[in-house]
N, C-alpha and C positions, 0 to 999 in steps of 0.2 A: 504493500500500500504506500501511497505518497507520503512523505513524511515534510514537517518543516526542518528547514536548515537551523543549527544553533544560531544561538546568540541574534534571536526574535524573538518577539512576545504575539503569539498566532491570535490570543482573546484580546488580545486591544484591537487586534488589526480585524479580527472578524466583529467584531464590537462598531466600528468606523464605517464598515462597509453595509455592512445591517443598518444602518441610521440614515445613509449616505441614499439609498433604495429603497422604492415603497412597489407594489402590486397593487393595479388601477380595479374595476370593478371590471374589467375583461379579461384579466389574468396577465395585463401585459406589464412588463418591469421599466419604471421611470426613475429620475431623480431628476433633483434639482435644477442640477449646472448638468449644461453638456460636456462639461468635461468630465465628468464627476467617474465616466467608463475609463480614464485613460492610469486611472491608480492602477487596474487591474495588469497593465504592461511591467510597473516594479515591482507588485504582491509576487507575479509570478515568479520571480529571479528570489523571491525566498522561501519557494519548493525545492525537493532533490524528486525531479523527474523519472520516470524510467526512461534510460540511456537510450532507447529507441524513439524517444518522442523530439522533432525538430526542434529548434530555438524558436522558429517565429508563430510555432503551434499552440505554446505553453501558454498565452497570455488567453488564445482563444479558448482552449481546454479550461482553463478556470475561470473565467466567466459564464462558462456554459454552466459546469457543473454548481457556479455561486447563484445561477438564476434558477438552478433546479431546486435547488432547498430554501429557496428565498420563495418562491412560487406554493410549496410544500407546506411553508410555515415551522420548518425544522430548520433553523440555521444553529450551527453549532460545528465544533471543531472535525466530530470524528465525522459527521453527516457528508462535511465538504471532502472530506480526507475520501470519503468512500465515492462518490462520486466524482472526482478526478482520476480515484482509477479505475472505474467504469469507462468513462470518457478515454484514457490512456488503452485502453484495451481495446475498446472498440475503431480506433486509428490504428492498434496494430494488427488487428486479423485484418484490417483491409487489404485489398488485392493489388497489387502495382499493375500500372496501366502506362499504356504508348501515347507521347506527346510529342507534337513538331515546333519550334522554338521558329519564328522566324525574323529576322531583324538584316541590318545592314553592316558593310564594315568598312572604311575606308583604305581599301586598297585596291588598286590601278586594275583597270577592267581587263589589260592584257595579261596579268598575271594567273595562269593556269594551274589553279592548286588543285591537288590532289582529293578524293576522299578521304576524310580523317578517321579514324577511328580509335576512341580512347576510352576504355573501361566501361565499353559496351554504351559509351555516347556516340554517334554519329555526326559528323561534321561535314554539309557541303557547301564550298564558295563558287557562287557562279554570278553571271553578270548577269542572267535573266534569271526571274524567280518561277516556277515550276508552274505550269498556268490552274493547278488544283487548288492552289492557294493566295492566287492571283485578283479574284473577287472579292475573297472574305477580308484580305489584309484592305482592300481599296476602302471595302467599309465599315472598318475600324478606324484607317486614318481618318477619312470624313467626320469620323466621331469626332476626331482629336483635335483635327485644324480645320477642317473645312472645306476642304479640297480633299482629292484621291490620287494627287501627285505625290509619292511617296521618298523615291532617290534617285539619284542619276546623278549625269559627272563622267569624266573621265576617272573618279577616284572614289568609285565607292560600285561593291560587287552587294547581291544578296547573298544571305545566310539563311542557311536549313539546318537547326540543329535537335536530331530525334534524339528523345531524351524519354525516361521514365520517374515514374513515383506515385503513392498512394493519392495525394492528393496535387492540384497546380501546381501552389504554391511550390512544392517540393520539386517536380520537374522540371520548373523555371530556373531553382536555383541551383540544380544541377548541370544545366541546361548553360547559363551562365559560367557556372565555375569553369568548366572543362572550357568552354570559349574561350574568356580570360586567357585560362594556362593557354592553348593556342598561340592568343596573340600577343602574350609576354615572349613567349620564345621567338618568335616572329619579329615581335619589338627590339627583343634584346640586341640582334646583329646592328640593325641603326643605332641602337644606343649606347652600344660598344665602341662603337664606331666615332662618336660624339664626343669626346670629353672635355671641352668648354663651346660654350655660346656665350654672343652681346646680343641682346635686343635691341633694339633702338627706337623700338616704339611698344606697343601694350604687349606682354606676353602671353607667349604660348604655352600650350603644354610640352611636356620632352616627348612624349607618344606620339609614333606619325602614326599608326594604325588605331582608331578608337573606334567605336562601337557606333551604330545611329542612335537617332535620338527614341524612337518607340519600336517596343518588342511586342509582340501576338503569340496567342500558344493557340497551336491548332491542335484536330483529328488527322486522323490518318487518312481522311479523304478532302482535307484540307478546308475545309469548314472549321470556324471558330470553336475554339471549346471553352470561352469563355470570354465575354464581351470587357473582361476589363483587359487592359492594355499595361505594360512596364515602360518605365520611360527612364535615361541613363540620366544619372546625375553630374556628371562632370560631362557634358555634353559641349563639342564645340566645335567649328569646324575643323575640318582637319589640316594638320600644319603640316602636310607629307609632300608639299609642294614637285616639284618633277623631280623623278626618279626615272632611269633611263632604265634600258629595256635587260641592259648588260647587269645593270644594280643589282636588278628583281631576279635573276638569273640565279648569281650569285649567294643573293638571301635566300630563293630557296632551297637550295644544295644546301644551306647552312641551315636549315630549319627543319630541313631535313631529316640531316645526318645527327643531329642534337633531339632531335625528336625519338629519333630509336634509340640511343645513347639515355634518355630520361625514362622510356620506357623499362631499360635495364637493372636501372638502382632500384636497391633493396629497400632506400630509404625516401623514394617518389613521394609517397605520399607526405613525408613531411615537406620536402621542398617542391612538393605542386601547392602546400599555401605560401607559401615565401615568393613563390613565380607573380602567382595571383595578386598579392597584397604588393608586390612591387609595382607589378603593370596597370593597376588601379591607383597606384598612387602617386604614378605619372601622368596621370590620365587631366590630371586638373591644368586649366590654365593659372590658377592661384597658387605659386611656387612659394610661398609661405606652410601652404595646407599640403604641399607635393614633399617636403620637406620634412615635418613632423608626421606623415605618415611611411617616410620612407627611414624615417628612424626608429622607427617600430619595427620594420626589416631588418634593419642591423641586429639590433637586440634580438629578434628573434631565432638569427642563424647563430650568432653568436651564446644566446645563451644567456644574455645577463639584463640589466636593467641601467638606466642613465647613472643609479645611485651606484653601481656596481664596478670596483675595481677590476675588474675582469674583462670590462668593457675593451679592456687595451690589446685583448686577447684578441682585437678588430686590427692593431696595428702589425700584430705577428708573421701575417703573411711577406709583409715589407722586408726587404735587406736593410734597407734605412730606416729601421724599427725606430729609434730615439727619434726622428723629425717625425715621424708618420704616425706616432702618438699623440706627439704635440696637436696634430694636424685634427687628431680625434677626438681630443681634451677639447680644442677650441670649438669644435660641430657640439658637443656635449652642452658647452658652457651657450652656446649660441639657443641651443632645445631649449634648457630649464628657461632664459630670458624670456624667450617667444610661448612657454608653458604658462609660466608665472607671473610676468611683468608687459604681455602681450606686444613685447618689442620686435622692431622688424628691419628692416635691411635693405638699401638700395642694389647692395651687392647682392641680394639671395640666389639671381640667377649662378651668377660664380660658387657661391657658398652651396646649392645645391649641386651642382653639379662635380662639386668633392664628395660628396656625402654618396653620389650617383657611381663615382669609380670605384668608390671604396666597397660598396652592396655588390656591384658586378663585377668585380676582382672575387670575393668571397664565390658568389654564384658560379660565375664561370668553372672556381676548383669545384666544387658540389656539383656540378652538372661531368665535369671532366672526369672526376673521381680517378686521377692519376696514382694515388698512393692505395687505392681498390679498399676505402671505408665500408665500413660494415652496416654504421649507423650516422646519422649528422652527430650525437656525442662521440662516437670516435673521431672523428672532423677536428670536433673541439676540442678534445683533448692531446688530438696530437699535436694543436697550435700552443698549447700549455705546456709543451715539453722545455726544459733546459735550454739557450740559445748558444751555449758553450762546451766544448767536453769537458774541462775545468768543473764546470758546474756538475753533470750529470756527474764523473765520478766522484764529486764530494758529496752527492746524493745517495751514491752506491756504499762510499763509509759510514754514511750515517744511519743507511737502512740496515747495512752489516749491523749495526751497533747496538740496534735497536731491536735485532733478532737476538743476538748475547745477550740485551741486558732481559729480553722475555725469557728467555733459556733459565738466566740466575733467578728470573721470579718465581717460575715452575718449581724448581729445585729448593728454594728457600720459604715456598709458600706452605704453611701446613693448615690443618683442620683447625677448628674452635671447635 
């Protein structure tokens, strides 16, 4: 059964919510303020769910199950506790189902990508969208803007991405992820490739390949499977300006050849969210916001936190380790400013795009997996090794010493 998380008091919080909601003479559930549903988004974060129930299900499973015992006239601790795992249960015998994800992507209509295929998502990029799903997309967009002009360009193809899951929701965001990782890896070669820019007028995002701006989930006979629409939040146009035919050649031989190479590690799925959270968090034209989300990537390959000494365990890769610290001390001290004191930076484009070498230096080893790691903490720990033999062998004395002095403990330890 669900349980609450310590260090909550569940009778106060059900005590607010009972006060908060009345039951009208038609059995229908009111309050006050219209806001008064949206507490229900934090209550949820102080359940421990069953490990099979989504993140963005949890908020709707307990207000379901809070209007059932509100409706009942039984609110109370254990009522609700039993009715969220009714509700948790009945989302898990549900059946998984086939969804078509369709959207757009900015990249060059010459560019002849492959069918993707990655943990049984389906990916295809073509310049014409498939005429099954050619009607229902025109009028969703009419929904959205008004028109049934949807993309075009010489720089933006459709996407078809079949995806599954019990409910939409979940196959959209499946749907999306695997996209993302796509078009991180995709990204990465230009990005690689980039390691300073001046702007000289409003900027851009670092991402030339970004997402369109409305998604649709279809049937498999391409009919809507549900009239509401997703729409990408760091949406803008695309800054992938000409890229010549020999470019796109080259990228994709490289996105290729890294693509089967990602499929091989043992540890994919950690660095397919590192992939993900990177190429979303270049996605913004606000290099302030592209910056403090791309320093969450650091921390997250790395292993540690802004507060955390270990953070430098980001400069180890470096032969010029001592400068290449400083260089990560000063992005650290820049993060807490822009966290704490909301300061900011005419420089940020410079200042992110240190911060952009240093996450894809990291990646690239992760991706290369030259020293053939087992796990991303073997990664890490093998950048926490000694940078001297000096060093190791007065490591190897001291553990010598420290095995003698357990040996004299054994020996001298007796019973009480």
């Amino acid at each position: 059964m669900t349980r609450w998380k310590d260090k909550t008091n569940p009778q106060v919080i059900l005590e607010e919510l009972n006060s908060r909601f009345s039951v009208d003479e038609k059995g229908q559930i009111s309050s006050k303020s219209i806001q008064a549903g949206n507490i229900f988004g934090v209550i949820a974060d102080m359940f421990n769910f069953n490990k099979q129930v989504p993140e963005y299900l949890k908020k709707r499973l307990l207000r379901t199950a809070f209007d059932k015992i509100k409706k009942d006239g039984n609110v109370n601790l254990s009522n609700l506790q039993k009715h969220i795992s009714i509700e948790e249960q009945s989302y898990i015998i549900k059946p998984i189902e086939k969804f078509h994800l369709v959207t757009s992507i900015s990249i060059g209509q010459d560019v002849k990508f492959p069918v993707i295929n990655i943990d049984g998502v389906r990916i295809s990029i073509s310049p014409l969208l498939p005429k099954k799903y050619t009607s229902a997309r025109k009028k969703i967009i009419k929904t959205i803007t008004g028109s049934e002009f949807d993309v075009g360009g010489l720089n933006n193809q459709f996407v078809v991405v079949t995806t599954f899951g019990k409910t939409i929701n979940e196959a959209v965001d499946s749907a999306l992820d695997k996209l993302d990782l796509i078009r991180a890896i995709w990204n990465f070669f230009f990005n690689l490739n980039q390691t300073w820019r001046i702007s000289f007028d409003q900027h851009k995002s670092v991402n030339k390949t970004k997402l369109g701006q409305y998604h649709s989930i279809h049937n498999s006979n391409g009919s809507l499977a549900s009239e509401t629409w997703w729409y990408e939040p760091s949406f803008s146009q695309s800054n992938s300006g000409h890229i010549s035919e020999n470019t796109y050649e080259i990228a994709l031989k490289s996105f290729l050849s890294t693509l089967v190479k990602f499929k091989k590690l043992k540890y994919k799925s950690e660095l397919e969210k590192y992939l993900i959270n990177y190429v979303r968090a270049l996605d913004s034209d606000d290099l302030h916001s592209s910056f403090l989300k791309l320093w969450v990537v650091l921390e997250q390959i790395t292993g540690t936190t802004f507060k955390d000494k270990k953070i430098g365990r980001a400069a180890r890769i470096y032969s010029n380790f001592g400068f290449s610290l400083e260089i990560i001390n000063y992005l650290r001290n820049f993060r807490d400013k822009a966290v704490h004191h909301n300061s900011s930076s005419q420089d940020i484009e410079t200042i992110l795009y240190h911060l952009k070498s240093i996450v894809e230096d990291h990646l690239s080893r992760l991706l290369g997996n030259k020293y053939n790691f087992e796990s991303v903490n073997d990664f890490r720990e093998f950048w926490d090794l000694p940078m001297s033999l000096d060093q190791i062998e007065k490591n190897q004395k001291e553990h010598k010493t420290k095995i003698k002095r357990l040996e004299q403990i054994k020996k001298f330890r007796r019973f009480i």
